[in-house]
C-alpha positions as CSV (number, residue, x, y, z in Angstrom):
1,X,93.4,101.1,109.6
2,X,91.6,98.3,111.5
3,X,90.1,97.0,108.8
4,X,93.4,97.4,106.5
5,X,94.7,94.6,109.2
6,X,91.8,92.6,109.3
7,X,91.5,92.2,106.0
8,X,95.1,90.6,106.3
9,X,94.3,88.1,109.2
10,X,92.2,85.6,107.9
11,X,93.3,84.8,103.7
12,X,97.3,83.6,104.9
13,X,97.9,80.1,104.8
14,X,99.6,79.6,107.8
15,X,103.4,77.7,107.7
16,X,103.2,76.5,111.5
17,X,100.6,76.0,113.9
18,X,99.9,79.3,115.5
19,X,102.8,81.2,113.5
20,X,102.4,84.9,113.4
21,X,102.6,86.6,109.5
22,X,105.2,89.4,109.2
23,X,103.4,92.5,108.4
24,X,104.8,96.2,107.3
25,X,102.5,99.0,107.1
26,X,103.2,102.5,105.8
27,X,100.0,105.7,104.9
28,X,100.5,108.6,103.0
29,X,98.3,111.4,102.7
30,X,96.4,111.8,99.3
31,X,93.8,114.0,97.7
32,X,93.4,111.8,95.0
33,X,89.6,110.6,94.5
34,X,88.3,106.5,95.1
35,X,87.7,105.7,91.6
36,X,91.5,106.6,90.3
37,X,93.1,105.4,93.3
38,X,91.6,101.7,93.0
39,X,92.0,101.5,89.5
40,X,96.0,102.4,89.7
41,X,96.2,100.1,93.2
42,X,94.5,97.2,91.2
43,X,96.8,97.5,88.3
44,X,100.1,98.1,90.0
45,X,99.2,94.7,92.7
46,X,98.8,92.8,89.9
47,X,101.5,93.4,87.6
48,X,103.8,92.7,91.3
49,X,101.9,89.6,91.5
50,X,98.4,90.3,93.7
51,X,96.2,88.6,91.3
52,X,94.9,85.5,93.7
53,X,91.0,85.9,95.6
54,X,91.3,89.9,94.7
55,X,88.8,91.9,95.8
56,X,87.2,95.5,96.8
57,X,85.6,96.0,100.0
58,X,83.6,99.2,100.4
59,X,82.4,101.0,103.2
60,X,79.1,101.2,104.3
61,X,78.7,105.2,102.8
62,X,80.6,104.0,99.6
63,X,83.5,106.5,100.5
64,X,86.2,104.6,101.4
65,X,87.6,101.1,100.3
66,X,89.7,98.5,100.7
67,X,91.3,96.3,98.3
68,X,92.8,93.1,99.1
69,X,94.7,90.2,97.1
70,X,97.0,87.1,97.5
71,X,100.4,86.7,95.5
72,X,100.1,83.9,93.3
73,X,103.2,83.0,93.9
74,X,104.1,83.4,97.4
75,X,101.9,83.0,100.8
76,X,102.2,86.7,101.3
77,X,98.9,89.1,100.9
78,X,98.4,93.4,100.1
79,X,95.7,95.3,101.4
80,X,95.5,99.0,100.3
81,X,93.1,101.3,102.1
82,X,92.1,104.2,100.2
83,X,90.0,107.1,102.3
84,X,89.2,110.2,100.3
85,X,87.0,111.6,103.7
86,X,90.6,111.1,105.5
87,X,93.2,112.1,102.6
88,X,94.6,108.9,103.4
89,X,96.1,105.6,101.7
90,X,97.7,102.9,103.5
91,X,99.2,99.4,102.5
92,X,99.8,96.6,104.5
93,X,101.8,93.4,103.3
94,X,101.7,90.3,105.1
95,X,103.5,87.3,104.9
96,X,105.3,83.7,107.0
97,X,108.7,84.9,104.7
98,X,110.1,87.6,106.2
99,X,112.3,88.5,103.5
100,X,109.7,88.2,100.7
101,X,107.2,90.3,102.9
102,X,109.7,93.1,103.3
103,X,110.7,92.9,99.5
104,X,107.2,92.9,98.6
105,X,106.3,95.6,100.7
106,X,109.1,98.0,98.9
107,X,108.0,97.2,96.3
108,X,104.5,98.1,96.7
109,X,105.6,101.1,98.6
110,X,107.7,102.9,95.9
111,X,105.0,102.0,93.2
112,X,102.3,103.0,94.9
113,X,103.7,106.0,96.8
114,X,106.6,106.6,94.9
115,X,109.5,108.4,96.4
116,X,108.5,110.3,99.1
């Protein structure tokens, strides 16, 4: 999950001096292997719109990854962290619009996860 965040940090363009992103997180638990998982992830992000400085960061043992973009049309990023050795995905969306953020992050949320 730390590197979920960090992968936010750094990529927002910032609005004001020193003004802190809005950021929603939610995990599920999944038994669904790396390879499917990032190919659905990268397709769903960028039909919603992830598309700008996309890109897959593995772990060092090549078992985990996370995939991060920028919306193209809104300062407002998606990281997805997908751990197969943890049974775990998780999404972050951060953004300086607190409404676009949060419908963003719905977004992502029910395509990603579904309803659950």
């Amino acid at each position: 999950m730390r590197q979920l965040l960090q992968t936010l940090a750094a990529p927002l363009p910032q609005s004001a001096p020193q003004a802190a992103p809005f950021v929603y997180v939610t995990a599920i638990s999944s038994n669904a292997g790396l390879t499917r998982s990032l190919a659905g992830i990268i397709l769903i992000s960028r039909e919603m719109g992830f598309e700008r400085e996309a890109e897959t960061l593995y772990s060092g043992d090549a078992q985990s990854a996370t995939f991060h973009a920028l919306h193209r049309d809104s300062a407002t990023s998606l990281a997805v962290e997908v751990c197969p050795p943890r049974n775990t995905v998780s999404i972050a969306v951060a953004g300086d619009d607190d409404t676009i953020t949060y419908q963003l992050f719905l977004e992502a949320d029910h395509r990603l996860f579904g309803c659950c």
